[in-house]
KEZAVEX-573734 format. One record per residue (C-alpha): x, y, z; residue in three letters. Coordinates in steps of 0.5 Angstrom, whole numbers, plus 500, padded with zeros to 3 digits. Each point is the difference from the previous one (the first is absolute). Example, Ala and Ser with C-alpha at 12.3 -4.5 7.8 and 13.67 -1.06 7.14 Angstrom:
REM KEZAVEX-573734
525491516Ala/502507498Ser/
//
This chain:
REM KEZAVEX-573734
064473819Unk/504502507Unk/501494505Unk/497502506Unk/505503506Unk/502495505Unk/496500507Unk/505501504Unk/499498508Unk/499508503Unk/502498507Unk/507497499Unk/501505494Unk/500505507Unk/504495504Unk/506500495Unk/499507499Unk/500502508Unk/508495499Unk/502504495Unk/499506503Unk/503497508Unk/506498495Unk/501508498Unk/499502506Unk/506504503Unk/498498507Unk/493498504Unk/494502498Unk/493501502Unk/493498498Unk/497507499Unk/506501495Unk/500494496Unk/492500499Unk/501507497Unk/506499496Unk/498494496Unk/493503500Unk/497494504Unk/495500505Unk/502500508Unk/497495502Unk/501495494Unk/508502501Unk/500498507Unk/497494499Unk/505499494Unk/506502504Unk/498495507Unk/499495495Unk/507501498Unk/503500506Unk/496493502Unk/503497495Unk/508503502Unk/500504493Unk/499506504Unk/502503507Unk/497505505Unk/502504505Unk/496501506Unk/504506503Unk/500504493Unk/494497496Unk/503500494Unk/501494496Unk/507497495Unk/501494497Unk/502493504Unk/506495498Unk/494496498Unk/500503493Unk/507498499Unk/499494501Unk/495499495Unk/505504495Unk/506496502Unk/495493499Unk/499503493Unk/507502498Unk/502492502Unk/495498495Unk/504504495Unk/505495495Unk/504506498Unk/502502506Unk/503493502Unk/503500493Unk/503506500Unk/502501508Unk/507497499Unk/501503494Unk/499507503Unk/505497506Unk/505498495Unk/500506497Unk/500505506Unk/507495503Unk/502501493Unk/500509499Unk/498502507Unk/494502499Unk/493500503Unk/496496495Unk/492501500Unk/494497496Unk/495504498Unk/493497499Unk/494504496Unk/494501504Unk/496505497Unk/500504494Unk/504505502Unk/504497507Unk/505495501Unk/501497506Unk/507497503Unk/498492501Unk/508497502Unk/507504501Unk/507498501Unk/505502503Unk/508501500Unk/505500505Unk/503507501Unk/499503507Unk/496506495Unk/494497498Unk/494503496Unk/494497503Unk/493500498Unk/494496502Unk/496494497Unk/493503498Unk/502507499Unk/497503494Unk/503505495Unk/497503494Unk/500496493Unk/504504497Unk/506502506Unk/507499499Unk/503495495Unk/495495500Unk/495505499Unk/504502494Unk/500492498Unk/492501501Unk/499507496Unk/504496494Unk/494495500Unk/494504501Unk/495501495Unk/499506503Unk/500507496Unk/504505501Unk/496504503Unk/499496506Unk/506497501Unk/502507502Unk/494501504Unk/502494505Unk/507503499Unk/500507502Unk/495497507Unk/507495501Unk/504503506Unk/507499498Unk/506504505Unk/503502493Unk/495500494Unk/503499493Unk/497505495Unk/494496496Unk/501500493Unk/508497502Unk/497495504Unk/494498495Unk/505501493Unk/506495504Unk/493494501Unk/502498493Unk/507498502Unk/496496506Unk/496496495Unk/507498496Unk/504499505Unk/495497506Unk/503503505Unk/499507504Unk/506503504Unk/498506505Unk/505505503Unk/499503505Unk/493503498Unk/496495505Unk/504502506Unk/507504499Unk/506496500Unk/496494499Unk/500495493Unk/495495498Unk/500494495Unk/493498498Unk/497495495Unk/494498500Unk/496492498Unk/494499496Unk/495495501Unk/496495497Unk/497506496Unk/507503498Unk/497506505Unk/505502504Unk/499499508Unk/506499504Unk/505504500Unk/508498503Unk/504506503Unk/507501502Unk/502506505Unk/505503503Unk/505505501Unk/502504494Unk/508501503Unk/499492501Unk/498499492Unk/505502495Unk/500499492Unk/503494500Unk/495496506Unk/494504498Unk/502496492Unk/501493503Unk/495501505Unk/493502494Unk/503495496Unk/499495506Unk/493503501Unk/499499493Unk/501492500Unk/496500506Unk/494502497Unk/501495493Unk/501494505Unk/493502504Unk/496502493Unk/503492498Unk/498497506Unk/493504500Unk/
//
């Protein structure tokens, strides 16, 4: 016999339906738009979006009428980020190794089946950086750490392709390559990607399992291809490699 369905409280399913969507929003929007889009009813998404800025998660505009996301909302992700014990743990070893290689050193938290999002960075001292942003979210399967998540999924072919195909990369590399070169992933525990992410970019990744074995962090390293030669991308995997056997010790 099936277990009944979870009641699920309607009125905050909306709400962080509403925050979702502010989130996506390239600038500030109306009411009237918000209600259609997510189907809700107007009054009900008024009322859900003046709750919202009462309680500084959301902001309004009186000049525009239009509603976005208020710093408050990063308040409440920075108090969840704190209380994570593998960011402290693993911090100085980012910045060690961003010192280390001249490279920005980001790690990669899975929020969802197909998501990622960017929960700590590092980076070095060059006058070129390439900067990104705490709470950005890429697809699962994106870049380097996306090739390290690819190699661990149980998925079937068929859709390890479908999600693929709807990743936009600056220089997409042919499928079948891609998907032949994860059984090297899995035996060396370590993707390198050159310049399919971005031109002229190289990144390092690793990822790091939980108590499950289920893959759920991912560390990256990325920097300028010019800047990464054979000699330093080696001894730089072989450090991300240690990395990750120390961290699965002290999980």
């Amino acid at each position: 016999m099936d277990s009944a369905p979870e009641k699920l409280v309607g009125a905050l399913v909306n709400g962080i339906a509403v925050l979702r969507y502010l989130q996506k929003a390239s600038g500030g929007v109306g009411v009237t738009q918000v209600a259609r889009d997510l189907g809700i009813n107007p009054s009900t998404c008024f009322n859900l979006l003046r709750t919202l800025v009462h309680e500084g998660l959301a902001s309004f505009d009186p000049s525009t009428k239009t509603y976005g996301l208020s710093m408050g909302v990063v308040s409440l992700a920075q108090g969840a980020l704190a209380g994570d014990n593998h960011i402290r743990v693993l911090h100085p070893e980012l910045q060690r190794l961003s010192l280390n290689f001249g490279v920005a050193m980001n790690l990669w938290r899975v929020v969802s089946e197909d998501r990622v999002v960017l929960v700590d960075r590092t980076e070095p001292t060059a006058t070129v950086q390439i900067s990104m942003r705490i709470g950005q979210r890429l697809p699962l399967f994106t870049g380097a750490f996306g090739r390290c998540f690819a190699a661990q999924s149980p998925l079937p072919k068929a859709e390890i392709e479908r999600r693929f195909n709807k990743i936009r990369l600056a220089r997409p590399p042919d499928f079948e390559q891609w998907y032949a070169g994860l059984d090297h992933v899995r035996d060396a525990g370590l993707a390198v990607d050159r310049g399919n992410f971005s031109i002229g970019i190289t990144t390092v990744a690793i990822t790091l399992a939980d108590a499950k074995d289920q893959p759920f962090l991912a560390v990256s390293a990325i920097g300028i291809s010019e800047q990464i030669d054979d000699a330093k991308l080696d001894s730089l995997s072989r450090d991300m490699l240690r990395l990750g056997k120390t961290a699965d010790q002290r999980g």
